[in-house]
CHARMM internal coordinates of N, CA and C (Angstrom, degrees):
IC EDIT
DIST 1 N 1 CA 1.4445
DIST 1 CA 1 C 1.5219
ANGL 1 N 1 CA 1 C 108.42
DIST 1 C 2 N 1.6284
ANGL 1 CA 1 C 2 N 108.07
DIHE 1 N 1 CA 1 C 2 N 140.52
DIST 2 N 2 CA 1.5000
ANGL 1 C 2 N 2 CA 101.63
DIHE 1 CA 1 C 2 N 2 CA 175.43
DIST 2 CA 2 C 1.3457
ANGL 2 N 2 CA 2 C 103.43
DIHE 1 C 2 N 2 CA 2 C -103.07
DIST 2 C 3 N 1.8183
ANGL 2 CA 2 C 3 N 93.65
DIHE 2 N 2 CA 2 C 3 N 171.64
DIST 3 N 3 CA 1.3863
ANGL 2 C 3 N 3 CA 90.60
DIHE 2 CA 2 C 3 N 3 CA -160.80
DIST 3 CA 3 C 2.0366
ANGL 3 N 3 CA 3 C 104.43
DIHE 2 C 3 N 3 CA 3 C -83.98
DIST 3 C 4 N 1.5060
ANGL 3 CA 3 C 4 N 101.11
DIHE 3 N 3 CA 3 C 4 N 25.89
DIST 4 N 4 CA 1.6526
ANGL 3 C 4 N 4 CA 101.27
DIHE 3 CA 3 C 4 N 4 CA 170.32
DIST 4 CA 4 C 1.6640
ANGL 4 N 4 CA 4 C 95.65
DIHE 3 C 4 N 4 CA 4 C -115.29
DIST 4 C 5 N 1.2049
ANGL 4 CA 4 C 5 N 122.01
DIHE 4 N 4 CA 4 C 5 N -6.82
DIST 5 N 5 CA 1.3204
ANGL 4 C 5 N 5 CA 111.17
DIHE 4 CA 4 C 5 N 5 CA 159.02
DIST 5 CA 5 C 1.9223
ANGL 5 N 5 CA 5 C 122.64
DIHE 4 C 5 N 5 CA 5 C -82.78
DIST 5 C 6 N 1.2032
ANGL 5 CA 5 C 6 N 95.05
DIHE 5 N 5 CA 5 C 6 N -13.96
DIST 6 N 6 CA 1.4324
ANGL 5 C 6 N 6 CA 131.16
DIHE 5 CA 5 C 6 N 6 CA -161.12
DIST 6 CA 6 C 2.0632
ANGL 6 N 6 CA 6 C 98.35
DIHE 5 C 6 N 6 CA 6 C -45.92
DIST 6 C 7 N 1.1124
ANGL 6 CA 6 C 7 N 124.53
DIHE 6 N 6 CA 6 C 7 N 142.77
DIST 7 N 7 CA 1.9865
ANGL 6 C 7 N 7 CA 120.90
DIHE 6 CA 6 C 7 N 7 CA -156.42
DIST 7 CA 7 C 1.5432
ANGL 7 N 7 CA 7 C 87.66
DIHE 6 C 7 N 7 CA 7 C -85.44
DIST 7 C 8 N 1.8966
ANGL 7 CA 7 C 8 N 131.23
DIHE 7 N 7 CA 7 C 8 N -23.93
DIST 8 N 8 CA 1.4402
ANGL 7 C 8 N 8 CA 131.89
DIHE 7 CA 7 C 8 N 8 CA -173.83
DIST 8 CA 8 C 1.4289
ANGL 8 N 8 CA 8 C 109.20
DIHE 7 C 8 N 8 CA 8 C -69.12
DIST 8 C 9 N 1.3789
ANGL 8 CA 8 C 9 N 110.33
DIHE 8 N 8 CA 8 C 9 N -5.54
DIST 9 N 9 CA 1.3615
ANGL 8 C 9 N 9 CA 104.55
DIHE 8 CA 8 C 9 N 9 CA 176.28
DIST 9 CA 9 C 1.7768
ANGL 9 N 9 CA 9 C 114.85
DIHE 8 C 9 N 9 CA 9 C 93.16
DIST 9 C 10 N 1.7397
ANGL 9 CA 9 C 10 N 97.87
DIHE 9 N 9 CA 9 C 10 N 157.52
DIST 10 N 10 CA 1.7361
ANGL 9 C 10 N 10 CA 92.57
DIHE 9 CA 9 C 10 N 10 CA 171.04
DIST 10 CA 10 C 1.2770
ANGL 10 N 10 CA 10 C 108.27
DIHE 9 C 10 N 10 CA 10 C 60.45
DIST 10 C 11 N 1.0128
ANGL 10 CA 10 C 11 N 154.48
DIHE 10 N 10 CA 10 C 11 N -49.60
DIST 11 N 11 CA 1.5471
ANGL 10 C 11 N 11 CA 150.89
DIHE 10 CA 10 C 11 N 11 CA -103.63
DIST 11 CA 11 C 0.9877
ANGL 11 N 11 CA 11 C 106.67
DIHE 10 C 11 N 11 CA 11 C 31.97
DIST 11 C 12 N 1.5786
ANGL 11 CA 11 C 12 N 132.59
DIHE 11 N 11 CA 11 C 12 N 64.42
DIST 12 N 12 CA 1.4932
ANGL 11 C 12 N 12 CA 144.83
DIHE 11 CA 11 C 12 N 12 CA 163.04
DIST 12 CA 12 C 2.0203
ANGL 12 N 12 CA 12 C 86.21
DIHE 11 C 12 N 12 CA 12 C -93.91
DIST 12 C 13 N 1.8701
ANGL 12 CA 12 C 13 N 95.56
DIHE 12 N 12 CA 12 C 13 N 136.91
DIST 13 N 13 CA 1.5102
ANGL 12 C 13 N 13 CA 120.70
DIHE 12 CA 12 C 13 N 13 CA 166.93
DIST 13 CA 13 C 1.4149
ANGL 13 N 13 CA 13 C 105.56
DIHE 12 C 13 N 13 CA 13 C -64.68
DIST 13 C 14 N 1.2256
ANGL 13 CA 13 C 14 N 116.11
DIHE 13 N 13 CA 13 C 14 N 153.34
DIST 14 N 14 CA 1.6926
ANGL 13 C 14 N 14 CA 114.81
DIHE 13 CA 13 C 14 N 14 CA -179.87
DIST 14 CA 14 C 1.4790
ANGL 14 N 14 CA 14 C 84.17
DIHE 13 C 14 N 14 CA 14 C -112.74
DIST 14 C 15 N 1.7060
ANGL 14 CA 14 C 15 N 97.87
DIHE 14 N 14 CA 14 C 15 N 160.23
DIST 15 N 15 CA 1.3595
ANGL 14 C 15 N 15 CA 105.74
DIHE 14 CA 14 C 15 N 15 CA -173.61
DIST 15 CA 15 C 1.3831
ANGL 15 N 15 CA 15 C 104.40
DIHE 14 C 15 N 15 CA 15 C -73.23
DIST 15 C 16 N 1.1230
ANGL 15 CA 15 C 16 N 131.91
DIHE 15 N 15 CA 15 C 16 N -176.29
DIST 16 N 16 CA 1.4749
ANGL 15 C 16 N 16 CA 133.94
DIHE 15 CA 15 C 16 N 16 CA 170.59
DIST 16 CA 16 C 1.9233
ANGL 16 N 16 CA 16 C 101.01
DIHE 15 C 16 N 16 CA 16 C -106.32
DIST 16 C 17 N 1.4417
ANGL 16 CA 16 C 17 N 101.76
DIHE 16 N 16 CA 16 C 17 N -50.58
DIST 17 N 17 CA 1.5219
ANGL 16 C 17 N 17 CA 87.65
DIHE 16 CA 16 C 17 N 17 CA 169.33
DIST 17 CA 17 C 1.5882
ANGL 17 N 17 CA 17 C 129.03
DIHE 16 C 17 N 17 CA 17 C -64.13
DIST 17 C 18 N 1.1623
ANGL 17 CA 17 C 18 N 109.85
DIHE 17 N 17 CA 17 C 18 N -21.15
DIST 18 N 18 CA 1.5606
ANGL 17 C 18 N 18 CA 104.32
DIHE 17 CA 17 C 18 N 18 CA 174.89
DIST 18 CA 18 C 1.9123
ANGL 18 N 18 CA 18 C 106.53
DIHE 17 C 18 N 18 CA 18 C -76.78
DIST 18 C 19 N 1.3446
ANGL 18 CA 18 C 19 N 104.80
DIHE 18 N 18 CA 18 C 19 N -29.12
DIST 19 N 19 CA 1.5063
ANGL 18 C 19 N 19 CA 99.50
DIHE 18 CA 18 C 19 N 19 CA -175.61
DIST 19 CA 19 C 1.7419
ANGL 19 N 19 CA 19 C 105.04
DIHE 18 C 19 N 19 CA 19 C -81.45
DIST 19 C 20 N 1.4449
ANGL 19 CA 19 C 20 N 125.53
DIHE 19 N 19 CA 19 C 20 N -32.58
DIST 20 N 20 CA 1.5395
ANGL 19 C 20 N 20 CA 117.55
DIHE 19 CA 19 C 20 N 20 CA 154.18
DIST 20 CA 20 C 1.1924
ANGL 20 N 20 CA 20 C 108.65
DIHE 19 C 20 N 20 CA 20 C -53.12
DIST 20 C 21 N 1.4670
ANGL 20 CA 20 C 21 N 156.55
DIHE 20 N 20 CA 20 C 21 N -55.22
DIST 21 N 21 CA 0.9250
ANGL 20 C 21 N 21 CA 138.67
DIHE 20 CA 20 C 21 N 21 CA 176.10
DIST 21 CA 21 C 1.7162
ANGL 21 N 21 CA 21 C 132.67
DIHE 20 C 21 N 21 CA 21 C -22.78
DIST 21 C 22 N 1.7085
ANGL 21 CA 21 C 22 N 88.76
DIHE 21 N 21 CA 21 C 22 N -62.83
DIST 22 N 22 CA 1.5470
ANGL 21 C 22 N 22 CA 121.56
DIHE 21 CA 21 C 22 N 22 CA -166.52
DIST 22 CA 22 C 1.5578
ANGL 22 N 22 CA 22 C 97.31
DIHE 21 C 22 N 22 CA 22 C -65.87
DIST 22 C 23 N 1.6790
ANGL 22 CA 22 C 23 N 126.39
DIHE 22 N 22 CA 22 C 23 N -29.17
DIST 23 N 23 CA 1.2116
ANGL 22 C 23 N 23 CA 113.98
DIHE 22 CA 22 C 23 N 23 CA -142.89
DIST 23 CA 23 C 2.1370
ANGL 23 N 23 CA 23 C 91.44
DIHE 22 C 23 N 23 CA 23 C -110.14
DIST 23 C 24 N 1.2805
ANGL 23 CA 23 C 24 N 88.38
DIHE 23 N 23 CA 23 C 24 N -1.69
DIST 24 N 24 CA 1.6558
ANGL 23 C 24 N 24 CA 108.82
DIHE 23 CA 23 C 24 N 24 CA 178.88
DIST 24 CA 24 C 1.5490
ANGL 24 N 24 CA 24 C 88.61
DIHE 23 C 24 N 24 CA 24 C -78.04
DIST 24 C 25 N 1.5904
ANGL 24 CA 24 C 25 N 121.59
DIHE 24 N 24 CA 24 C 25 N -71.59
DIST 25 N 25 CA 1.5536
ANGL 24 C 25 N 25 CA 114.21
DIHE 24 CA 24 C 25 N 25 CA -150.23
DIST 25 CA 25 C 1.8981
ANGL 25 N 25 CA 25 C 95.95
DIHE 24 C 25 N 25 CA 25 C -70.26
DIST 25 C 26 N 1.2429
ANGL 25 CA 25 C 26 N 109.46
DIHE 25 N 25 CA 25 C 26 N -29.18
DIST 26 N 26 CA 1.7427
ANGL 25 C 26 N 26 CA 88.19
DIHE 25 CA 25 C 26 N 26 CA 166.53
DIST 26 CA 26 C 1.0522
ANGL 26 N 26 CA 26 C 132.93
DIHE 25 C 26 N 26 CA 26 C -49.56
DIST 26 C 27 N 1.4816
ANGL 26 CA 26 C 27 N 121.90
DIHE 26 N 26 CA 26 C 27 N -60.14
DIST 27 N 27 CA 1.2871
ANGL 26 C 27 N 27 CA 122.72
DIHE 26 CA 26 C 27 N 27 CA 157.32
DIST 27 CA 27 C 1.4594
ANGL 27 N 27 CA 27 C 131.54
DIHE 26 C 27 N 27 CA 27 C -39.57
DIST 27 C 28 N 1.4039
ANGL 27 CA 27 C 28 N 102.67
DIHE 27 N 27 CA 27 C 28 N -59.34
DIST 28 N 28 CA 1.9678
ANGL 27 C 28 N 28 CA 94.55
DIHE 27 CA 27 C 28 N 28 CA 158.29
DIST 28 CA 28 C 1.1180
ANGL 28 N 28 CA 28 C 124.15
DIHE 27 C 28 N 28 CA 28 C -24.10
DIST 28 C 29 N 1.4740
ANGL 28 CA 28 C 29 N 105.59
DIHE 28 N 28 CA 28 C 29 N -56.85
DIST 29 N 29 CA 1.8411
ANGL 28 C 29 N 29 CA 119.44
DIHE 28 CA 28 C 29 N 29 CA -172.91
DIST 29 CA 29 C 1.3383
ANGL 29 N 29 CA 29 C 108.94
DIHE 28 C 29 N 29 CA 29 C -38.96
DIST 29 C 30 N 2.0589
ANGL 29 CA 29 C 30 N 91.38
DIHE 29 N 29 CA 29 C 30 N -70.08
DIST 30 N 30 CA 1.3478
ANGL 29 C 30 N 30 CA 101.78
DIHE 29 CA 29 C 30 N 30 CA -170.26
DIST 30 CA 30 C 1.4703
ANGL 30 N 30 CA 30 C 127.48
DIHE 29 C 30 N 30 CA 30 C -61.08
DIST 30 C 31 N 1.5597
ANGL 30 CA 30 C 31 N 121.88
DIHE 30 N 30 CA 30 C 31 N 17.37
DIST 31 N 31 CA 1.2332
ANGL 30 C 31 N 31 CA 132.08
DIHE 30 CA 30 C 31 N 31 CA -160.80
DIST 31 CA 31 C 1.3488
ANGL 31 N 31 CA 31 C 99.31
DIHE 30 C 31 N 31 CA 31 C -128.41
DIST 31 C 32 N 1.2201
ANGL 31 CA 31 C 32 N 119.80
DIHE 31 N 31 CA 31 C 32 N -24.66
DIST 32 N 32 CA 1.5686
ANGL 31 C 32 N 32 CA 124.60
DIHE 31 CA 31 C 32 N 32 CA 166.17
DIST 32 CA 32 C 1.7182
ANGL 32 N 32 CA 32 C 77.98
DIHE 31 C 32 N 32 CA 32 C 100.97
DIST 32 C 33 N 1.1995
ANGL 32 CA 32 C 33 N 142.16
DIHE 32 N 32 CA 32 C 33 N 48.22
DIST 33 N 33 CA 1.7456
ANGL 32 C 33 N 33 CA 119.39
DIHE 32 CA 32 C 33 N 33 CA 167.32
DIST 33 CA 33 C 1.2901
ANGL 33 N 33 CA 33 C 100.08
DIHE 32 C 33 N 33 CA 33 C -127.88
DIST 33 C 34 N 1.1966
ANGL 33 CA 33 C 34 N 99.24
DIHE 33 N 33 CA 33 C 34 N 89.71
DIST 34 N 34 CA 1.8484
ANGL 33 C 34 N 34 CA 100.79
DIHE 33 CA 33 C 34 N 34 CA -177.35
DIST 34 CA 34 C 1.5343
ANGL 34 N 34 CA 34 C 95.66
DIHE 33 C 34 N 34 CA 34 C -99.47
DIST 34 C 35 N 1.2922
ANGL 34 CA 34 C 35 N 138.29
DIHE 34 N 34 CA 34 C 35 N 29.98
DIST 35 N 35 CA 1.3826
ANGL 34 C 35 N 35 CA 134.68
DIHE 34 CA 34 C 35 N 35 CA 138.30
DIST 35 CA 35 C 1.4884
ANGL 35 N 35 CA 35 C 111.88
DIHE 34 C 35 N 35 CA 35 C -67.06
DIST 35 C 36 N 1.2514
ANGL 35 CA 35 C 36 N 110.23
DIHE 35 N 35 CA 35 C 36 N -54.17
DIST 36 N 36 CA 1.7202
ANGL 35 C 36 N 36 CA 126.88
DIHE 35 CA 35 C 36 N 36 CA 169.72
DIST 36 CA 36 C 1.5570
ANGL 36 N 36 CA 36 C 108.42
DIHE 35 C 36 N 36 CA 36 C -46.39
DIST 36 C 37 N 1.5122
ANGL 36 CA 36 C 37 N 103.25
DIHE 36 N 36 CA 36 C 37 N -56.65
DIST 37 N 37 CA 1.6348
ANGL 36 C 37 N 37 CA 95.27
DIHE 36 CA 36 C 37 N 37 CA -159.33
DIST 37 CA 37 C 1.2014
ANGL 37 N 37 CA 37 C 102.35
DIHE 36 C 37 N 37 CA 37 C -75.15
DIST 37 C 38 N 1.0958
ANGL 37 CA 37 C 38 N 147.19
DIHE 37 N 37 CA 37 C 38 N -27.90
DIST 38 N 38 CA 1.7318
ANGL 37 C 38 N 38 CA 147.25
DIHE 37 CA 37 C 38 N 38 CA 149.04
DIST 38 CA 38 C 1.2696
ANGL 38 N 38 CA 38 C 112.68
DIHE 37 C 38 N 38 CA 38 C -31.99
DIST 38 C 39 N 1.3832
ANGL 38 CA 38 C 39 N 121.48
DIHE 38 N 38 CA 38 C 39 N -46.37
DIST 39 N 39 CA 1.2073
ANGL 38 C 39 N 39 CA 120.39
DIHE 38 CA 38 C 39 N 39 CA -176.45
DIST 39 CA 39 C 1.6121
ANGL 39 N 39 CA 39 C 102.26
DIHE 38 C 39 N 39 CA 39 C -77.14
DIST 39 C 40 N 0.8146
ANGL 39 CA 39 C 40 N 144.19
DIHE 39 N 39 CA 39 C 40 N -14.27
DIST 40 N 40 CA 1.0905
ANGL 39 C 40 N 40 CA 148.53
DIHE 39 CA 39 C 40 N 40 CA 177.30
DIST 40 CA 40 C 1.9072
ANGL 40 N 40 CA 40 C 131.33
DIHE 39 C 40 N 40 CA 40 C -93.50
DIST 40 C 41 N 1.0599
ANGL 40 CA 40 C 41 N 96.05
DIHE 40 N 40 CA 40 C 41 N -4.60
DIST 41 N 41 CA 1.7422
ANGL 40 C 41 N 41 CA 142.68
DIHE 40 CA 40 C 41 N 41 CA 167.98
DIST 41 CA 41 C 1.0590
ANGL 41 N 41 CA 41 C 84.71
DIHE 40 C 41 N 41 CA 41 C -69.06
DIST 41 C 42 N 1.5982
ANGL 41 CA 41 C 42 N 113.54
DIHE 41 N 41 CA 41 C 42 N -82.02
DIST 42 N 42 CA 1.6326
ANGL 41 C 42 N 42 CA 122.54
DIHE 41 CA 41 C 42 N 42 CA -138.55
DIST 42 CA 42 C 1.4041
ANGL 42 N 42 CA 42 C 115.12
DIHE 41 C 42 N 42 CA 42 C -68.29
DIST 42 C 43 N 1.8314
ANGL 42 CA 42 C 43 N 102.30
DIHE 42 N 42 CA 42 C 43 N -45.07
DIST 43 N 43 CA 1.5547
ANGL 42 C 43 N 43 CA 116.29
DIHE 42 CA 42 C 43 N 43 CA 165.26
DIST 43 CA 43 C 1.5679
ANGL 43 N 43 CA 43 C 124.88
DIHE 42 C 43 N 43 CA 43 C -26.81
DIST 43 C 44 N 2.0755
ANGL 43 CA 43 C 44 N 78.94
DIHE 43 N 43 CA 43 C 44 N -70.85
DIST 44 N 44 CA 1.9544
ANGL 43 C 44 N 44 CA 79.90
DIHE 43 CA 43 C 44 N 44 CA 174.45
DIST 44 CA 44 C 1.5667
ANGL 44 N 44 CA 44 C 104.82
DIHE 43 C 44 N 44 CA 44 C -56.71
DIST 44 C 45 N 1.3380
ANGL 44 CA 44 C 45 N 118.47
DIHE 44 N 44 CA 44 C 45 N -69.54
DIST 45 N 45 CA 1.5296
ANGL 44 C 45 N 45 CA 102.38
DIHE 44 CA 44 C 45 N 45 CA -157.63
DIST 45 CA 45 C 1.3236
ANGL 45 N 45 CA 45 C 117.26
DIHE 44 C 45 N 45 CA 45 C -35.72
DIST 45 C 46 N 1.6335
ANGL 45 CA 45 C 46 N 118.97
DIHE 45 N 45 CA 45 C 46 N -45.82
DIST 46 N 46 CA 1.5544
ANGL 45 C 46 N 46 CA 106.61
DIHE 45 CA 45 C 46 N 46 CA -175.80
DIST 46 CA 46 C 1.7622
ANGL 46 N 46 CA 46 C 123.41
DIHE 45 C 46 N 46 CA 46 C -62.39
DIST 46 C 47 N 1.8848
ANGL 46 CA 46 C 47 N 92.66
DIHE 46 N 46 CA 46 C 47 N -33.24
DIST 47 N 47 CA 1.8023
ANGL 46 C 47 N 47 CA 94.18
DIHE 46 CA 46 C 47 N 47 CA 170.34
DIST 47 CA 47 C 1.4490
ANGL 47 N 47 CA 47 C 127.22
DIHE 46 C 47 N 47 CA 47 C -66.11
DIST 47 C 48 N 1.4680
ANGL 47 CA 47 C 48 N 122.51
DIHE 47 N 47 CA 47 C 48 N -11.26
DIST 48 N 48 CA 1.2105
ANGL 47 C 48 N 48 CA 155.71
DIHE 47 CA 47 C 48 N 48 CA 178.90
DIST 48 CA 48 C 1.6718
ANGL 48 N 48 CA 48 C 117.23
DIHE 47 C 48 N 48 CA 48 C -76.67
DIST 48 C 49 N 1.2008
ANGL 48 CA 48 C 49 N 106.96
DIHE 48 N 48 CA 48 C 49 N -17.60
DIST 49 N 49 CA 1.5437
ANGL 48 C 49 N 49 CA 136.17
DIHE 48 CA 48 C 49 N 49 CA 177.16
DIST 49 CA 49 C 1.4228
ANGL 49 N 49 CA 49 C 129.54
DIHE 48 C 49 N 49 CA 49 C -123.13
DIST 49 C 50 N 1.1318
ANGL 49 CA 49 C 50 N 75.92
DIHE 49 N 49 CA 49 C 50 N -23.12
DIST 50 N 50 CA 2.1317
ANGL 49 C 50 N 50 CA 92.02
DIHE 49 CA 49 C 50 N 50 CA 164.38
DIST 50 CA 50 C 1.5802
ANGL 50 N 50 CA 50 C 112.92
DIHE 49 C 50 N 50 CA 50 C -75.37
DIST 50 C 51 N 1.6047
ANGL 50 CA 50 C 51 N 108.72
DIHE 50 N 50 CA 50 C 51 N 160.29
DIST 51 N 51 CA 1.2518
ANGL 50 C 51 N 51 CA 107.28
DIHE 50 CA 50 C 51 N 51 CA -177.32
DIST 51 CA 51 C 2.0481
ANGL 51 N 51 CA 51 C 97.28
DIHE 50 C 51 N 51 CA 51 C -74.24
DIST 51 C 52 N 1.2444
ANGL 51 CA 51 C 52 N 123.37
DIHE 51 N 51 CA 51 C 52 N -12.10
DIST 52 N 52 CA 1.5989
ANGL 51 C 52 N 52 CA 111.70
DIHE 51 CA 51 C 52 N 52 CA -162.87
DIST 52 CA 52 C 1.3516
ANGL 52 N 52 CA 52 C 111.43
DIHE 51 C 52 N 52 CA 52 C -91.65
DIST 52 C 53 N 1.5929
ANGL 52 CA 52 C 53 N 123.30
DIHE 52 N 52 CA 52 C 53 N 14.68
DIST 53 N 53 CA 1.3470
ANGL 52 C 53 N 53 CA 134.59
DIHE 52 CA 52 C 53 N 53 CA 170.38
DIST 53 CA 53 C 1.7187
ANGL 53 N 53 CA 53 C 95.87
DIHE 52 C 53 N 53 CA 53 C -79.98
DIST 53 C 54 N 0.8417
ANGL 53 CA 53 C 54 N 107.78
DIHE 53 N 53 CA 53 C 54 N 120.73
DIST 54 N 54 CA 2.1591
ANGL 53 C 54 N 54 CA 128.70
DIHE 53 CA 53 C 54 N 54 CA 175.18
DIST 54 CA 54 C 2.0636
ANGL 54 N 54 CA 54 C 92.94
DIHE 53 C 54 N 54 CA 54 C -83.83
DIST 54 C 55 N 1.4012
ANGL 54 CA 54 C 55 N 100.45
DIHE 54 N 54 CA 54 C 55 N -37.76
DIST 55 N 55 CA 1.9433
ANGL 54 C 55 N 55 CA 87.79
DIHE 54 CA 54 C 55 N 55 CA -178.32
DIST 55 CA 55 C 1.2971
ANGL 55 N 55 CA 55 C 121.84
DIHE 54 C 55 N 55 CA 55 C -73.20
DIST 55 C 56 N 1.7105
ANGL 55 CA 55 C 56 N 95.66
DIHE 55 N 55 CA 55 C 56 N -6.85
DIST 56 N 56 CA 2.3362
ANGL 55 C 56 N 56 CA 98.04
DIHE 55 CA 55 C 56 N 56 CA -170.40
DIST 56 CA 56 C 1.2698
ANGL 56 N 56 CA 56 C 103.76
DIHE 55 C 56 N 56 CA 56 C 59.00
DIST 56 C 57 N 1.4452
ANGL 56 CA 56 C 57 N 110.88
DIHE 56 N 56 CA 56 C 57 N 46.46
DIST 57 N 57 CA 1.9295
ANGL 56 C 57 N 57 CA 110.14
DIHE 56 CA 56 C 57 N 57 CA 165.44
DIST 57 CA 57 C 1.3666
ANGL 57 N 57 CA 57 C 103.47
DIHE 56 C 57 N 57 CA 57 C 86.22
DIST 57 C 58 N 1.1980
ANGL 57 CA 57 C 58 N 112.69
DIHE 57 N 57 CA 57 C 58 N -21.87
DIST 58 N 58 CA 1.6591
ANGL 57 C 58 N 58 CA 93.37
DIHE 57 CA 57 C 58 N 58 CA -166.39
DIST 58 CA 58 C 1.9388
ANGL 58 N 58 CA 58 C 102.16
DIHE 57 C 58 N 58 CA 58 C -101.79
DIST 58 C 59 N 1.2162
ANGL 58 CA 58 C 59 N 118.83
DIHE 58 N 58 CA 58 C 59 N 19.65
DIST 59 N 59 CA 1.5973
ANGL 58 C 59 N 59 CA 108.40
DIHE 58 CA 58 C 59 N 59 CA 173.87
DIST 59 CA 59 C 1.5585
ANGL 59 N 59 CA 59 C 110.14
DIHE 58 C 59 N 59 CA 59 C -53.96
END
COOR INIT
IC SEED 1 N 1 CA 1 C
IC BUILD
C-alpha cells in the first residue's frame, strides 16, 4: 500500500508513536487488562495534542 493509498488519508505518514500506542491498547484488550488499555487511551490522546505528534492528531 502507498502511502496515497494509505486509510490516514492524503497520503499523510501516520505517526509511528500514535500507531505504538494503538497497537499497545490492543494487546491490553486482548489480555483482558483494560487498566492498561485505558492507560493507553490517555497516552495517545495526550501525544495526539502535543506538538511531537508528526499526524496533527489524526495518527
Amino acid at each position: 500500500m502507498s502511502a496515497a493509498d494509505s486509510p490516514h488519508g492524503n497520503g499523510a505518514q501516520p505517526c509511528s508513536t500514535c500507531e505504538s500506542w494503538k497497537l499497545a491498547e490492543t494487546d491490553a484488550n486482548g489480555r483482558r487488562d483494560y487498566s492498561k488499555a485505558t492507560d493507553c487511551r490517555i497516552l495517545l490522546k495526550r501525544h495526539q495534542e502535543s506538538a511531537e505528534c508528526v499526524a496533527g492528531g489524526q495518527g
